[in-house]
C-alpha positions in Angstrom: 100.6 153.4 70.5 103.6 154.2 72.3 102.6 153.0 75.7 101.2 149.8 74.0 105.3 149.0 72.7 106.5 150.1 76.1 104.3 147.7 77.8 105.2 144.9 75.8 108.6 145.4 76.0 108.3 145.5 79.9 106.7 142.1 79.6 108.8 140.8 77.6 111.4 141.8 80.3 109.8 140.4 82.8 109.5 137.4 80.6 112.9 136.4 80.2 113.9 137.9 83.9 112.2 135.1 85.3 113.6 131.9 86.4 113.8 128.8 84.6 111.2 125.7 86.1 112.8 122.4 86.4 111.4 119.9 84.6 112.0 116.4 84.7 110.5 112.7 83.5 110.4 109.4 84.4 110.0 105.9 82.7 106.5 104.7 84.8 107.1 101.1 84.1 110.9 101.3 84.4 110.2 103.1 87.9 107.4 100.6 88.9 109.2 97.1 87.9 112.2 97.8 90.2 110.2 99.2 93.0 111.0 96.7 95.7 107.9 96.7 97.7 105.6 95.5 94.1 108.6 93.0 93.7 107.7 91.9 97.5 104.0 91.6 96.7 104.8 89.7 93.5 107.0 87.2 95.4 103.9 86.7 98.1 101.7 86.7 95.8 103.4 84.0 93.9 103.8 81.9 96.7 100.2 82.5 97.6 99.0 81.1 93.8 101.2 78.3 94.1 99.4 77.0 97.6 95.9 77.9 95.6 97.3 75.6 93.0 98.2 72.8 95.1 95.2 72.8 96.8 93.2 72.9 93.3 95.4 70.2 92.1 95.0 68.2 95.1 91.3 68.2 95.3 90.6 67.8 91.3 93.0 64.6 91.9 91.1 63.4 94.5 87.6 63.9 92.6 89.1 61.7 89.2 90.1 59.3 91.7 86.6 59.2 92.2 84.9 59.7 89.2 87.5 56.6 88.1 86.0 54.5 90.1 82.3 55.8 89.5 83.3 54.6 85.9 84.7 51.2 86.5 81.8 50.3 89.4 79.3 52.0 87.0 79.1 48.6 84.9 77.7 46.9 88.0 75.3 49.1 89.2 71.4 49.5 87.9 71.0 52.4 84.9 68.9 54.5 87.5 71.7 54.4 90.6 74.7 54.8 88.0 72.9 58.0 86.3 71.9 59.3 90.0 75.8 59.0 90.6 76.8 60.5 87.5 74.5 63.6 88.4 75.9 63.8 91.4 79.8 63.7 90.4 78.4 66.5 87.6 77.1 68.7 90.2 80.5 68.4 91.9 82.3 68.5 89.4 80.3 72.4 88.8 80.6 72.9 92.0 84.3 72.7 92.8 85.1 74.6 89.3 82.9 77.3 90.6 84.7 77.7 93.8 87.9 77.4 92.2 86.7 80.5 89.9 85.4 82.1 93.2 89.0 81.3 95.0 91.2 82.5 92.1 88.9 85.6 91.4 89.5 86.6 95.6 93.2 86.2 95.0 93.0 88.2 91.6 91.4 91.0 93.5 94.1 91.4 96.7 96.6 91.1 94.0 95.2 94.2 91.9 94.3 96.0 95.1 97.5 95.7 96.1 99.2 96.9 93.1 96.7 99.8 92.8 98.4 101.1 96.8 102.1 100.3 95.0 101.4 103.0 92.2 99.7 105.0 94.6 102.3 104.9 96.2 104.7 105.5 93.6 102.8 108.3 92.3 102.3 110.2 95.8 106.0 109.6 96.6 107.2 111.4 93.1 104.9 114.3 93.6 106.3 114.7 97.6 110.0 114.4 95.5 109.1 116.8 92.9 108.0 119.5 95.7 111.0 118.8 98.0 113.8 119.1 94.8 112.2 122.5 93.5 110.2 120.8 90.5 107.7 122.7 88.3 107.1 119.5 86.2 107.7 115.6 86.4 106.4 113.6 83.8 106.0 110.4 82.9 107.2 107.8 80.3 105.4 105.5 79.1 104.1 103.0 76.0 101.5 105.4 75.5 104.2 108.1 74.5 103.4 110.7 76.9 107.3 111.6 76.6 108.4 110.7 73.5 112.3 112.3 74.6 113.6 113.6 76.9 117.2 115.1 77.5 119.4 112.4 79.6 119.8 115.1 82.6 116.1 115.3 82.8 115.4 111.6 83.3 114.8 111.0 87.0 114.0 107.3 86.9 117.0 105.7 88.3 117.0 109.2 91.2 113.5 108.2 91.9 113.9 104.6 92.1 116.3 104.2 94.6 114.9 107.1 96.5 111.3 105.0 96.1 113.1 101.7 97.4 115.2 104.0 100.0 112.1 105.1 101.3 110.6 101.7 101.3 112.8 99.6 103.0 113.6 102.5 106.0 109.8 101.7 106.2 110.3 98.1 106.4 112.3 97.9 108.5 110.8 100.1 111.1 107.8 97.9 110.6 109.5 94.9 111.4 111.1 96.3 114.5 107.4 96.9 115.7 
């Protein structure tokens, strides 16, 4: 009985002997929306959706131009050679809205791809920080509540960040020196 005390208070020596792990948090979405290289793909992105829209708009202008005249020639043309045309502007019509749908769905998909390598990203470059700054933990902060507080000195979101966009534009730059 008496060894059993001794060795539990030699591990509860050891216990408190040992040395305190640093932990520390983040706000994800605070992190992520002031990461400069997802604000970059936003922007070209945007730009990107813009010339799809144009081009949509352009082209659905073009076809009510001629669906507008379909209608007002329509009057003078036999029931059988007006409802051949009107089949034919209807399979258009299916047809462009289907490659539009096709188009925007492409453009949907680079867009999430992309975003998926910017938290990627994010996420490897936080672990690589935690390693390098002697970090046990570093969680994150988000809607979901997975830190519900945290103490102020803990919060690395605004460390992270402009290490992230640090990082980031070195890396631009050295790519546009290329």
């Amino acid at each position: 009985m008496k060894s059993i005390f001794k060795l539990l208070i030699i591990a509860i020596l050891f216990s408190s002997c040992q040395e305190q792990k640093k932990i520390g948090f983040v706000n994800n979405g605070d992190v992520l929306n002031e990461y400069q290289m997802k604000k970059d793909i936003e922007a070209t992105y945007k730009v990107r959706n813009e010339v799809f829209q144009r081009r949509m708009d352009s082209i659905d202008k073009d076809f009510q131009v001629e669906v507008k005249a379909f209608q007002m020639a329509q009057a003078r043309m036999s029931q059988k050679k007006a409802q051949e045309k009107y089949n034919e502007l209807g399979q258009r019509n299916q047809m462009l809205t289907q490659q539009f749908q096709q188009d925007q769905a492409v453009l949907q998909q680079g867009f999430n791809k992309e975003m998926d390598s910017v938290i990627k990203t994010m996420n490897a470059f936080v672990k690589d920080y935690g390693k390098k700054n002697g970090y046990a933990f570093i969680l994150g902060q988000n809607e979901a509540g997975s830190v519900i507080y945290g103490e102020e000195a803990s919060d690395l979101t605004s460390e992270i960040t402009e290490a992230l966009n640090a990082e980031y534009n070195k890396d631009d730059v050295a790519e546009k020196k290329k």
